[in-house]
Each structure stands twice: as structure tokens, then as C-alpha cells.
Short mmCIF file of the C-alpha atoms (twelve columns), coordinates in Angstrom:
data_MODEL
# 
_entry.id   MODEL 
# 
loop_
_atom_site.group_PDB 
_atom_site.id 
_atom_site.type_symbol 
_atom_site.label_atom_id 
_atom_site.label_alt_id 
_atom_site.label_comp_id 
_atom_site.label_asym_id 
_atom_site.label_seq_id 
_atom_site.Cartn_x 
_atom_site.Cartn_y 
_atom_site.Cartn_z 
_atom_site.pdbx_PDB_model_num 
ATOM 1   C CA . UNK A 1   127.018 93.327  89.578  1 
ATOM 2   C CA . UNK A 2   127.045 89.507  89.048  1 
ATOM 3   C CA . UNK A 3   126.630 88.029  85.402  1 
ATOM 4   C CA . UNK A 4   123.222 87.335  85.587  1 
ATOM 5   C CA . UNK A 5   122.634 91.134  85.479  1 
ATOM 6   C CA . UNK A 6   125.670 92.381  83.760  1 
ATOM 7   C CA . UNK A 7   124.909 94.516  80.541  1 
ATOM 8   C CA . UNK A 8   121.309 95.533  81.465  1 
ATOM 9   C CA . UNK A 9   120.259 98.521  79.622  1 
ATOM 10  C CA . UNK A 10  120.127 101.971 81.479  1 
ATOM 11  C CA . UNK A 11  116.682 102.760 80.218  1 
ATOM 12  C CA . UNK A 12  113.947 102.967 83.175  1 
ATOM 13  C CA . UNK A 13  110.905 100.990 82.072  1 
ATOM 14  C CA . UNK A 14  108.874 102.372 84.330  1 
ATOM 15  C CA . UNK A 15  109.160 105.944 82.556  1 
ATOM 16  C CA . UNK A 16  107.587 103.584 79.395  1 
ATOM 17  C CA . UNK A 17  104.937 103.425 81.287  1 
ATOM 18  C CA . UNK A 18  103.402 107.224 80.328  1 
ATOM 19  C CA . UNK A 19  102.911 104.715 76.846  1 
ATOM 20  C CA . UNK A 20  100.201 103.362 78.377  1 
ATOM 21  C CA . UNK A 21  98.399  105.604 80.735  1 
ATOM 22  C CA . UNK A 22  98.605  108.728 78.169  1 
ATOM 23  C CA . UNK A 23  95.133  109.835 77.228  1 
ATOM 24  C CA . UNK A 24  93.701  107.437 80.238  1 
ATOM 25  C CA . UNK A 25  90.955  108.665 82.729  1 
ATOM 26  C CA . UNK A 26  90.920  107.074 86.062  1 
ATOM 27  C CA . UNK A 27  87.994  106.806 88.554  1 
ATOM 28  C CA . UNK A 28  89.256  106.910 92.215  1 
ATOM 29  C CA . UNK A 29  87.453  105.903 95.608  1 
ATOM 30  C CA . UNK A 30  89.181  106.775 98.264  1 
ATOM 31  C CA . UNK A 31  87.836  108.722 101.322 1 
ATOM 32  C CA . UNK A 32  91.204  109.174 102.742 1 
ATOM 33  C CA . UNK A 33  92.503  112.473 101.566 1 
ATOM 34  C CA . UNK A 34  95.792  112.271 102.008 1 
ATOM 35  C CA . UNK A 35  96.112  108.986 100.265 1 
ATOM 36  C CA . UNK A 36  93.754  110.142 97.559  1 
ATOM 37  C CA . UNK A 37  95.744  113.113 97.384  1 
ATOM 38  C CA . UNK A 38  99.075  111.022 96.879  1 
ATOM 39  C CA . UNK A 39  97.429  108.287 94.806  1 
ATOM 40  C CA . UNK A 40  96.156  110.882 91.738  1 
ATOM 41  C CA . UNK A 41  99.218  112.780 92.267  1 
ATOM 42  C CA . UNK A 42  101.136 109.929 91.151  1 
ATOM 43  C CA . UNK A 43  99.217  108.900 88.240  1 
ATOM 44  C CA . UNK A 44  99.024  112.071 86.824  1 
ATOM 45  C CA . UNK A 45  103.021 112.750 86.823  1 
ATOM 46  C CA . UNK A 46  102.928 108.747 85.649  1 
ATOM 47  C CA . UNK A 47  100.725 109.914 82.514  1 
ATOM 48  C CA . UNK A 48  97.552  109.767 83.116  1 
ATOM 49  C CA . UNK A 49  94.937  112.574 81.894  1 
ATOM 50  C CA . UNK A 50  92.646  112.822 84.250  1 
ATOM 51  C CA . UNK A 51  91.816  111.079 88.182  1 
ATOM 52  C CA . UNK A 52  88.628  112.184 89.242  1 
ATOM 53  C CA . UNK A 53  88.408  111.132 93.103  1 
ATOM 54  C CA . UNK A 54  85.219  110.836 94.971  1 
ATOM 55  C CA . UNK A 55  84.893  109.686 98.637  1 
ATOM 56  C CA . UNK A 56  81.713  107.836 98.974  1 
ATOM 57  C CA . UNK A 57  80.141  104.577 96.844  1 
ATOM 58  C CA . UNK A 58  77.131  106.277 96.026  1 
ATOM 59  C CA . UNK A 59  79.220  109.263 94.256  1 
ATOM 60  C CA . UNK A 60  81.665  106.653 92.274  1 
ATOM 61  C CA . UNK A 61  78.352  105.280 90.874  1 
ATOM 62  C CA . UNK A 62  76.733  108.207 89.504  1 
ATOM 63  C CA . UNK A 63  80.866  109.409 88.364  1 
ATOM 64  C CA . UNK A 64  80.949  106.377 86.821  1 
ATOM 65  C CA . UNK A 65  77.908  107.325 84.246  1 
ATOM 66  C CA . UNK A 66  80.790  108.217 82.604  1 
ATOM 67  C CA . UNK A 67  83.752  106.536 81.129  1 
ATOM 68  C CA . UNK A 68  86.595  105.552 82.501  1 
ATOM 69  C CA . UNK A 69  89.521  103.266 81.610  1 
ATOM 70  C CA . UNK A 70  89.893  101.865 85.325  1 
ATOM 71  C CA . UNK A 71  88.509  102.021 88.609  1 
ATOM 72  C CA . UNK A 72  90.281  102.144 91.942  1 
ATOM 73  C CA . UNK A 73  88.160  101.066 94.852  1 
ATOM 74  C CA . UNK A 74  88.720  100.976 98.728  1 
ATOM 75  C CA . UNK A 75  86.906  98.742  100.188 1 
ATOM 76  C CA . UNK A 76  86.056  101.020 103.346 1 
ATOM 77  C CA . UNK A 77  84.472  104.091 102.286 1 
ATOM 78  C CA . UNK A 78  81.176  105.988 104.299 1 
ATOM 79  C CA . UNK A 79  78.306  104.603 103.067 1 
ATOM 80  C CA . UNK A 80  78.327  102.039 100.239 1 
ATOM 81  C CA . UNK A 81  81.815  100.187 100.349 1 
ATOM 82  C CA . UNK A 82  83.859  99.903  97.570  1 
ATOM 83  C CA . UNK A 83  82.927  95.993  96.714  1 
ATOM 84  C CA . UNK A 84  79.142  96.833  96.871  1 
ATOM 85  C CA . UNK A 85  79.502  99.467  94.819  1 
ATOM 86  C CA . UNK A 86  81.581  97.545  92.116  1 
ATOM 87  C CA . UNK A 87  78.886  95.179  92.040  1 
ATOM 88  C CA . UNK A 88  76.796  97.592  91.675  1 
ATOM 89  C CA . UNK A 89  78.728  99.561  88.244  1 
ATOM 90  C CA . UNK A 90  79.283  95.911  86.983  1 
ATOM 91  C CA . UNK A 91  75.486  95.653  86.743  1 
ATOM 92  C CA . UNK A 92  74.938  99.026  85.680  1 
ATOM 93  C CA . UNK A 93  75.816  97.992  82.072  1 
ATOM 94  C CA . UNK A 94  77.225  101.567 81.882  1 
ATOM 95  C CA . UNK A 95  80.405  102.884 80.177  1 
ATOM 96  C CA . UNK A 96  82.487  101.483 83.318  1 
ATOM 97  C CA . UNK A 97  80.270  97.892  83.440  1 
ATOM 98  C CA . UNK A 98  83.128  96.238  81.737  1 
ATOM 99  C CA . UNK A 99  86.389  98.454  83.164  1 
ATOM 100 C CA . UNK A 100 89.644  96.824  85.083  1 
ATOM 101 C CA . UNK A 101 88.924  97.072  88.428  1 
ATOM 102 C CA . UNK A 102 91.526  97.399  91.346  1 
ATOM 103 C CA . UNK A 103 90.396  97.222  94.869  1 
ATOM 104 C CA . UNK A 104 93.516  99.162  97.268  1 
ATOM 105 C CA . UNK A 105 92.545  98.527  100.557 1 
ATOM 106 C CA . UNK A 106 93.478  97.913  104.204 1 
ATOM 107 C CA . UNK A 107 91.451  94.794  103.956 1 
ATOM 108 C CA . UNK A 108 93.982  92.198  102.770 1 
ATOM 109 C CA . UNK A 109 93.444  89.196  104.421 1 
ATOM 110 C CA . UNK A 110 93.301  86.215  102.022 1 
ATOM 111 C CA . UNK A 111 89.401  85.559  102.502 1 
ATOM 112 C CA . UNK A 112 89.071  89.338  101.529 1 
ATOM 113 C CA . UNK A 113 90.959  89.398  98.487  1 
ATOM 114 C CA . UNK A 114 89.274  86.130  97.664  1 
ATOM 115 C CA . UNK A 115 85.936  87.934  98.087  1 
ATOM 116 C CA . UNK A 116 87.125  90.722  96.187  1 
ATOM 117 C CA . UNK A 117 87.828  89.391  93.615  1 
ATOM 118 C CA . UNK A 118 84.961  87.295  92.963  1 
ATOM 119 C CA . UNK A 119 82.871  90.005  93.608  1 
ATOM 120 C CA . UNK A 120 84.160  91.956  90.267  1 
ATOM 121 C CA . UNK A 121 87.516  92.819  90.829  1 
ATOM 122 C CA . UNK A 122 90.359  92.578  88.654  1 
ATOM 123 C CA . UNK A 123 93.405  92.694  90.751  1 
ATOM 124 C CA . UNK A 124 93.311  93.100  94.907  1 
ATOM 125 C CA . UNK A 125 95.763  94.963  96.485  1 
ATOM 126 C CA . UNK A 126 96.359  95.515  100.385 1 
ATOM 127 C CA . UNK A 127 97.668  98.437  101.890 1 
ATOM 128 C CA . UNK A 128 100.087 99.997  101.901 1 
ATOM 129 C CA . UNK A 129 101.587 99.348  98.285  1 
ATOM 130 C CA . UNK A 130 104.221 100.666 97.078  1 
ATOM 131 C CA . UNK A 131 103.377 103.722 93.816  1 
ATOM 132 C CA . UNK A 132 105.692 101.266 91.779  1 
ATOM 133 C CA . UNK A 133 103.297 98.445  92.302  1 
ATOM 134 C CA . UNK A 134 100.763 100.342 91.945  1 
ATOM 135 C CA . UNK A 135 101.254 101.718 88.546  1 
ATOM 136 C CA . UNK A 136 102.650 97.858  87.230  1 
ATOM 137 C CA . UNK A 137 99.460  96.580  88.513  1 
ATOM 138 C CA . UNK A 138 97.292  99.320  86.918  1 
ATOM 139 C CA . UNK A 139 99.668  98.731  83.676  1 
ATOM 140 C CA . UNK A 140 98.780  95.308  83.580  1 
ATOM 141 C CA . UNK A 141 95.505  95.184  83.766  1 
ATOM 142 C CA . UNK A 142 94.909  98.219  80.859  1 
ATOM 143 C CA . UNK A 143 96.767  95.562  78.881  1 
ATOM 144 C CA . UNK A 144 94.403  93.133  79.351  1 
ATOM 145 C CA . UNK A 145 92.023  95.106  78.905  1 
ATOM 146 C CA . UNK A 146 93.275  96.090  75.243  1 
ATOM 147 C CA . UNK A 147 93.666  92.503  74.274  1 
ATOM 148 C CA . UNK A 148 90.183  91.425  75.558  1 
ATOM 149 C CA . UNK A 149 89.174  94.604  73.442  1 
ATOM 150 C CA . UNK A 150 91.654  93.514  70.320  1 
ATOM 151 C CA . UNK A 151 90.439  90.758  67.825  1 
ATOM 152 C CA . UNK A 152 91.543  86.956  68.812  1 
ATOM 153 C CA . UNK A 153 95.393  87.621  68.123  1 
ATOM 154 C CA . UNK A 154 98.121  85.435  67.326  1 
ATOM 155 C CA . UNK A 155 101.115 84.165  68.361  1 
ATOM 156 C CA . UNK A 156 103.412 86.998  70.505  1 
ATOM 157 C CA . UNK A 157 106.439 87.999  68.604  1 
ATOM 158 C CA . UNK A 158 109.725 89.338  70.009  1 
ATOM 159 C CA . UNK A 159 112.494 89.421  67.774  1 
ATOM 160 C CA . UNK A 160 113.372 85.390  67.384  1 
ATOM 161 C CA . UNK A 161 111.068 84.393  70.117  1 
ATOM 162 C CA . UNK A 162 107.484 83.426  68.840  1 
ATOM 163 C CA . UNK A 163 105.312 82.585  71.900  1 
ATOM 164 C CA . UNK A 164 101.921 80.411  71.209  1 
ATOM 165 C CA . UNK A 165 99.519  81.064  73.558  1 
ATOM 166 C CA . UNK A 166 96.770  77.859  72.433  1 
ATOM 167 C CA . UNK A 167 99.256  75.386  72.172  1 
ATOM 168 C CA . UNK A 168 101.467 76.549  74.926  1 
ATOM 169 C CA . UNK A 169 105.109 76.810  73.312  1 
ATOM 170 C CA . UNK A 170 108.249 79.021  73.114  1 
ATOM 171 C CA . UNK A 171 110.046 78.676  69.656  1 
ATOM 172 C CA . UNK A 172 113.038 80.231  68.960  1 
ATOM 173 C CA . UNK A 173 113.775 81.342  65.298  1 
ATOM 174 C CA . UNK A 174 117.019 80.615  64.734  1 
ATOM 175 C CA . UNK A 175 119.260 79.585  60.972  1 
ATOM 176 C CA . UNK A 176 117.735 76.111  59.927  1 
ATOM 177 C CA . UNK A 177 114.310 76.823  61.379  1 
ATOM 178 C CA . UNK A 178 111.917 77.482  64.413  1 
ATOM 179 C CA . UNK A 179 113.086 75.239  67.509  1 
ATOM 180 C CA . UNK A 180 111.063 74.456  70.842  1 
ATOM 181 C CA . UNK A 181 112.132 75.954  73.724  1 
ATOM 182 C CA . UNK A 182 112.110 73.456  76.429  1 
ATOM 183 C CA . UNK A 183 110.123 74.704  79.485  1 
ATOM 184 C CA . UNK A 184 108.303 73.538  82.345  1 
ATOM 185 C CA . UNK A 185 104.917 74.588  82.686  1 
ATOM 186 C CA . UNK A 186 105.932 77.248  85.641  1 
ATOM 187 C CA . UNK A 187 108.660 78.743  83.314  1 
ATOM 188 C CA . UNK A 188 106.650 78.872  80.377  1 
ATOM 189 C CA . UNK A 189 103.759 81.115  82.846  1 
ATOM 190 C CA . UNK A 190 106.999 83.092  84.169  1 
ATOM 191 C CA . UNK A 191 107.676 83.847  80.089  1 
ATOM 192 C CA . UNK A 192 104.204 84.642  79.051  1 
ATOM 193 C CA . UNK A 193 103.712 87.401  81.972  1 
ATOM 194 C CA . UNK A 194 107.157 88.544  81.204  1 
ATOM 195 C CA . UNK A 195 106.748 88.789  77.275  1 
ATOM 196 C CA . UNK A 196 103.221 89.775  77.601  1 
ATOM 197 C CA . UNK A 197 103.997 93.027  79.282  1 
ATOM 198 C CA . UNK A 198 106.496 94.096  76.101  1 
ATOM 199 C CA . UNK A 199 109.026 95.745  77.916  1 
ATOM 200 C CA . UNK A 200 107.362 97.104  80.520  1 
ATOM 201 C CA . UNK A 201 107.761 96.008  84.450  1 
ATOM 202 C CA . UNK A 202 106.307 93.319  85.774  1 
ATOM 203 C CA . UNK A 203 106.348 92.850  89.462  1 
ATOM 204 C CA . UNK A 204 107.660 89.986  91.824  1 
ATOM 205 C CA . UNK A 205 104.308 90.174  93.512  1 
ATOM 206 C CA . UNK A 206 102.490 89.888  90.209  1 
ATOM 207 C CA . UNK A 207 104.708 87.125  88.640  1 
ATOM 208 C CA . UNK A 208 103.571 85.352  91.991  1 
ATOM 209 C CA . UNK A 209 99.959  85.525  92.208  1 
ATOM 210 C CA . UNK A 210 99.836  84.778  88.511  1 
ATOM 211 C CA . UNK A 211 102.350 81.666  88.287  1 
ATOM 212 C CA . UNK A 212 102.321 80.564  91.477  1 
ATOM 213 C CA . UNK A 213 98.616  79.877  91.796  1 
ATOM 214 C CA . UNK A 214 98.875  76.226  93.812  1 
ATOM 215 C CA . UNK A 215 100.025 79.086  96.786  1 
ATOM 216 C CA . UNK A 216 97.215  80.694  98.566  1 
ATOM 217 C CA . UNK A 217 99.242  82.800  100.687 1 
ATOM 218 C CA . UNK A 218 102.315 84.970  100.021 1 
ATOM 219 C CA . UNK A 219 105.154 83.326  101.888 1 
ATOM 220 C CA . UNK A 220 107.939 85.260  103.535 1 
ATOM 221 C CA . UNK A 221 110.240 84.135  101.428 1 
ATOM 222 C CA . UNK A 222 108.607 84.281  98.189  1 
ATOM 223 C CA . UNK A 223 111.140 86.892  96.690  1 
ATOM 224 C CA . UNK A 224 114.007 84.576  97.211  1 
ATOM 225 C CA . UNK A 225 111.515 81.462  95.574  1 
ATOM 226 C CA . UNK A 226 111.236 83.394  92.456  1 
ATOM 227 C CA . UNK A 227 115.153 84.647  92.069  1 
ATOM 228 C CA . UNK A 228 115.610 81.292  92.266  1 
ATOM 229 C CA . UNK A 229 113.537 80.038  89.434  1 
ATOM 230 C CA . UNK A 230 114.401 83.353  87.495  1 
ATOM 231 C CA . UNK A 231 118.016 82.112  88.065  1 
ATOM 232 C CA . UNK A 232 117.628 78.634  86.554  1 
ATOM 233 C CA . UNK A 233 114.823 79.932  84.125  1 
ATOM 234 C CA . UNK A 234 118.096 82.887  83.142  1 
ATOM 235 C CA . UNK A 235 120.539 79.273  82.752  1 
ATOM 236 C CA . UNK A 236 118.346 77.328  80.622  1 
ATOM 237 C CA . UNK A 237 116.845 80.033  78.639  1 
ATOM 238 C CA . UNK A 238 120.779 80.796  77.686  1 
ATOM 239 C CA . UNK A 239 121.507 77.048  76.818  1 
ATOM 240 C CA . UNK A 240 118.540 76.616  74.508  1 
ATOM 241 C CA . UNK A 241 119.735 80.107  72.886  1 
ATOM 242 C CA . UNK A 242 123.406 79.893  72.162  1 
ATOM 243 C CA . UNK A 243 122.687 82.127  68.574  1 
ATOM 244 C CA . UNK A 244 121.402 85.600  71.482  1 
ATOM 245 C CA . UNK A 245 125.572 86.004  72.652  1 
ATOM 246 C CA . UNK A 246 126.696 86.791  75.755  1 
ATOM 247 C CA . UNK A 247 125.871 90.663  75.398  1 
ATOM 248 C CA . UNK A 248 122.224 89.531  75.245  1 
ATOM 249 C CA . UNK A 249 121.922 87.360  78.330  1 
ATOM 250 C CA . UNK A 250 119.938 87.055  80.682  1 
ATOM 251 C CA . UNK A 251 116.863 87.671  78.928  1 
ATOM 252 C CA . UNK A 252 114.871 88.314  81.930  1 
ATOM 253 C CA . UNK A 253 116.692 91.464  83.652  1 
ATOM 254 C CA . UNK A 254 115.603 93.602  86.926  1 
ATOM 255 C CA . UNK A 255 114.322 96.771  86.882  1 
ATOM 256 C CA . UNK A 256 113.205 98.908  89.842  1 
ATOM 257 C CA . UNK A 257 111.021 98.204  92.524  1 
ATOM 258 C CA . UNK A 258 111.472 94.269  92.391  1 
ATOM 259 C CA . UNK A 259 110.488 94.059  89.077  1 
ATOM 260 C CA . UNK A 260 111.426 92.244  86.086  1 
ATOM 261 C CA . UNK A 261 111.776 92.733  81.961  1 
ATOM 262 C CA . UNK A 262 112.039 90.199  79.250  1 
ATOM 263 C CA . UNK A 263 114.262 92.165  76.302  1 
ATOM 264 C CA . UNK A 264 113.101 93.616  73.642  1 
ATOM 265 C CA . UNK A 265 114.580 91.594  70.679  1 
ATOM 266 C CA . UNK A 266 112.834 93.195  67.960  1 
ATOM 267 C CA . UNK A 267 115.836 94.816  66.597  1 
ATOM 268 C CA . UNK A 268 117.909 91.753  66.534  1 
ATOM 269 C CA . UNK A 269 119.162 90.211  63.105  1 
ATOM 270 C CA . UNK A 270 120.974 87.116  64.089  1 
# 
């Protein structure tokens, strides 16, 4: 273990996940049984109450007469496919108009996913995904969901760390008062997703489609792109915060499945 990672806590933040997903209902198209088999499987032991699984767009409509806290499309199901028939609960103005969409389909070229995603979707994913992915992504977007949901709120908190969203800052709350955090505008997206998700995972694939935007394509490489502006974002982030000690840094650690956690600093006293 290098230094970077040294002292990273043994708790699994992916088993924080049942946080989020107890009590939550999930509508699934999928007209592969297998997969549909697998995919509810894992939600269920990942917390969720209930999956219901249909096979066909014209039965995720009428299921989704009922709510649900997100909806998990293919894209190539018998009759109606799973875009169309997004579109069509998004105009519904039903108990699901307004729920975080993911499309999980074999379609997953980069005119797709654009299409997807302008046609309603929240998130796009192409398979086959990982269930590790899968649940971050479906995480994520039940978040956003709750903070769309949540009056305007303010600044994000964590422990000395206050992060501004409207004026785009990181100040750090140290003896003698709040200082700025120095950060370029890619660092300071890399700390928003990270502090945003409060402990829990947050992919490599997310942290690139939603701070690497100027790329419309997922390179090759982009794993080793982001460990290396994790590993300078882990340098400066230590320099501007002397105060944390070594026992504290990094402040963005790994966690399975090529994912990544900001530290919860809500305990700390200074």
C-alpha cells in the first residue's frame, strides 16, 4: 500500500448503501430473464423493498400508474422500447412523470446515449455493467433526486470543509478563520461529486462523465487520467490542509469497484 492510500478505513461503503435504497421501490424493464433475474436480485440483497419487473413497454406504463422511486429501462424490449416508453411516463404526469431514470442497455454507442438521454433519461448505461456500478449509479441519482425534492439548501458541510455550491468555493475552517481552498475548476467538480455523495462511492466512470464533460467519448485510458488528477488533487488538497495530520490524508480514498470516497470529517475537532 503506497501513502496515498495508507490508513483508509476498513468500512465498505458500498454496504452504506442499504441507507439509501431502504424503503425504495424500483420499476424494472427488462425482457431478458436472466438479467432481470440477476438485476432485482441484486437490489433487493442491496436494500431495496421491492423490484417489480415487467418485460414489455406497454406493461412498464400501466406498472408505472404507480409509484416508484426509479425506473430502469432497456432500450430493446418487444413492442414499445424502453426510450418510447420513457417518453411516454414522462408525459403521463403520473406518480413516475418526474422519477430518475436509468436506461441499461446493449445500445451504447455515443449517439445512443446522447439520444437517451435527451429523450428523458437520467443516467445511460451500456451493457454489461458491473452490479457495483450499477447500484453507485442508481445511488446517485436517488440523491439527486432528494435534493431536487429538498428546499434550495445551503452550503455542504463536512467537518472543516464548507463547500458553496453558487459561488463555487472550498473553504476550510481552520483556527483564525475560514480559508479558500485553491482549486481549479476540474478539481473543484472532482470535490463536489465526491462530497456530494457523503460517504458513499462514487465511481471512476461517473466522476468522468460528470467532470470531464469537454470528452465525448470514454478513452482507454481514462482510469489512469483520473488517478492522475486524484493524485495531484490528494497533494494539493494536503498542502492547503496542514491542520487534517497525516492520519487523515488523502482525503479522497478508494473503495471497491474503482470507486472513490471523500472522508467523513464530521467528527473531527481540530
Amino acid at each position: 500500500m503506497d501513502g496515498e492510500t495508507a490508513g483508509i478505513e476498513d468500512d465498505d461503503p458500498f454496504a452504506q448503501l442499504r441507507e439509501v435504497f431502504a424503503g425504495r421501490r424500483a420499476l424494472l424493464l427488462e425482457d431478458d430473464p436472466a438479467l432481470s433475474d440477476h438485476v432485482a436480485g441484486r437490489l433487493l440483497r442491496a436494500g431495496f423493498d421491492a423490484v417489480d419487473r415487467v418485460d414489455s413497454g406497454e406493461a412498464a406504463i400501466a406498472a408505472a400508474a404507480g409509484p416508484y422511486d426509479v425506473l430502469i429501462l432497456d432500450r430493446l424490449t418487444t413492442g414499445l422500447d424502453g426510450l418510447e416508453t420513457l417518453k411516454r411516463i414522462r408525459g403521463g404526469g403520473g406518480p413516475c412523470a418526474d422519477a430518475p431514470a436509468l436506461m441499461l442497455t446493449a445500445l451504447g454507442g455515443e449517439r445512443q446515449k446522447v439520444e437517451g438521454l435527451l429523450g428523458g433519461a437520467d443516467d445511460y448505461l451500456a451493457k454489461p455493467v458491473g452490479d457495483e456500478e450499477l447500484l453507485a449509479r442508481i445511488a446517485a441519482q436517488l440523491r439527486r433526486a432528494a435534493r431536487r425534492a429538498a428546499p434550495v439548501a445551503g452550503d455542504l458541510v463536512n467537518g472543516p470543509f464548507r463547500l458553496a455550491f453558487g459561488a463555487r468555493t472550498l473553504k476550510f475552517d481552520a483556527e483564525g478563520g475560514a480559508r479558500l481552498i485553491d482549486l481549479s475548476p476540474l478539481e473543484f467538480a472532482i470535490v463536489s461529486e465526491l462530497m456530494t455523495a457523503r460517504g458513499q462511492p462514487v465511481t471512476k466512470t461517473m466522476l468522468w462523465d460528470r467532470c470531464w464533460i469537454e470528452w465525448r467519448f470514454l478513452p482507454d485510458n481514462f482510469v489512469n487520467i483520473i488517478d492522475a488528477r486524484i493524485s495531484a488533487l490528494r497533494r494539493r488538497l494536503k498542502e492547503q490542509t496542514p491542520e487534517l495530520g497525516d492520519d487523515l490524508h488523502p482525503l479522497i480514498v478508494p473503495a471497491r469497484s474503482q470507486s472513490l470516497v471523500f472522508r467523513d470529517l464530521s467528527a473531527w475537532t481540530g
